[in-house]
C-alpha positions in Angstrom: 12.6 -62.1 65.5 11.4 -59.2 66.8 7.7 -57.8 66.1 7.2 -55.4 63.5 4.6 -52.9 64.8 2.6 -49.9 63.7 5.0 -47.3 64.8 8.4 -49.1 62.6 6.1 -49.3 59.8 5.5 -45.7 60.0 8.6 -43.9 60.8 10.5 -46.8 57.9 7.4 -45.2 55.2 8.5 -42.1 56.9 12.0 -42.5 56.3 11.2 -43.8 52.4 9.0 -40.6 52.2 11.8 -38.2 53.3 14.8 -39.6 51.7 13.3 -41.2 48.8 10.0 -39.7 47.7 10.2 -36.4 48.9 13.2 -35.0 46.8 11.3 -36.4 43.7 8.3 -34.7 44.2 10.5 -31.2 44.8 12.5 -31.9 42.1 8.9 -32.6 39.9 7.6 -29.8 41.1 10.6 -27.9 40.7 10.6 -29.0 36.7 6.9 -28.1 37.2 7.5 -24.4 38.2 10.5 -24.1 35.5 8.0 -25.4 32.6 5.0 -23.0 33.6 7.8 -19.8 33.9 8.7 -21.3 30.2 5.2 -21.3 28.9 4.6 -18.0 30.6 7.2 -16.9 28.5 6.0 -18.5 25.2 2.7 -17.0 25.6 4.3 -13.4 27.0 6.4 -13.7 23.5 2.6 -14.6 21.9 1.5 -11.6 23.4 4.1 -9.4 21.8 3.6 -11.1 18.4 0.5 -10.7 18.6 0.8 -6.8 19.2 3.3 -6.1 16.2 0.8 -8.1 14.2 -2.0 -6.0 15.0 0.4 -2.5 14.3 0.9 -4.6 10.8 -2.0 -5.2 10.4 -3.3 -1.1 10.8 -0.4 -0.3 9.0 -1.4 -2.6 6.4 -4.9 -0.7 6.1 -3.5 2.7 6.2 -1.3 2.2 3.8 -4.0 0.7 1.9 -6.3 3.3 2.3 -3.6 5.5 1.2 -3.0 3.6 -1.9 -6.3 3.9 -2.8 -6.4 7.7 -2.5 -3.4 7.6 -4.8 -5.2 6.2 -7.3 -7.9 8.1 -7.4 -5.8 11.1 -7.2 -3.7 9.4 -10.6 -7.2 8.2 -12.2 -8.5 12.1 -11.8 -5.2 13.4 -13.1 -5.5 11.4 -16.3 -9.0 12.3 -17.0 -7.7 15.6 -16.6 -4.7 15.4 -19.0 -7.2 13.1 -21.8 -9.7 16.1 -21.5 -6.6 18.6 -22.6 -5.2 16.3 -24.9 -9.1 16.1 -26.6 -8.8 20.0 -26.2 -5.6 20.2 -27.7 -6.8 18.3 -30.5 -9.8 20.7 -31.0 -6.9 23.7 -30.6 -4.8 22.1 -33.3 -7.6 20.8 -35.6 -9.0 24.8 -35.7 -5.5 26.2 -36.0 -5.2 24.0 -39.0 -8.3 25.0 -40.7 -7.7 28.5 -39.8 -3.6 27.9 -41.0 -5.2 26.6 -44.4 -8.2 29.5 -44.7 -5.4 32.0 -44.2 -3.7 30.4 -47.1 -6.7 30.7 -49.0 -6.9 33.7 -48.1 -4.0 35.0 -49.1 -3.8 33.4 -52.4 -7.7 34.5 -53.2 -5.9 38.7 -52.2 -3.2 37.9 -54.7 -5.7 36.9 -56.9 -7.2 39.7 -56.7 -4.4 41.8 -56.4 -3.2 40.1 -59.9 -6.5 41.3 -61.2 -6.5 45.1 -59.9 -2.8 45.5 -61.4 -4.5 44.4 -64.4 -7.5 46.7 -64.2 -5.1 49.9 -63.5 -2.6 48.9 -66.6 -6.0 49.0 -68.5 -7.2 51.8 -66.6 -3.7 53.4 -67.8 -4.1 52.3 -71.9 -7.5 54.1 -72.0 -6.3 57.2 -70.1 
């Protein structure tokens, strides 16, 4: 049987290395390089989440913001229309009174009227 040496031990780990070890490290590093493009491209997708949540996000607040003006604006305008309405009110309430002196008025002239028709008819029987 022949001697095994040094060299046979080498170029047979050699040989093991080249056809058998080799390829599966390339084809490791090969699944290696295809996961790290995939999370690249989980966290470049990230990224762009991230992004349209921000532009949300200041939407969001803008639209917020503008809310909030619109409320003031309404809260303002109906002040303003229960100031006229307490105006109104006041309006009417005088017109009333004024409606009813009017009336008074009137019948208080006819009154009177009734009165100075009676004054001239006597005025009349002593002339």
């Amino acid at each position: 049987m022949a001697e095994i040496t040094k060299k046979d031990i080498f170029d047979t780990l050699n040989e093991f290395y080249g056809k058998v070890l080799e390829p599966r490290f390339d084809r490791i590093e090969k699944r290696l390089d295809e996961h790290d493009q995939k999370f690249r491209d989980i966290l470049q997708h990230f990224d762009q989440i991230y992004q349209k949540l921000e532009r949300l996000e200041t939407e969001y607040y803008s639209i917020k913001v503008g809310m909030d003006r619109m409320e003031q604006f309404l809260d303002r305008l109906e002040q303003g229309q229960r100031e006229v309405v307490v105006k109104l009110d006041k309006e009417i309430s005088i017109r009333e009174m004024l409606e009813k002196e009017i009336k008074d008025l009137k019948q208080r002239v006819s009154v009177l009227q009734e009165r100075i028709d009676d004054l001239e008819k006597r005025l009349k029987t002593f002339s």
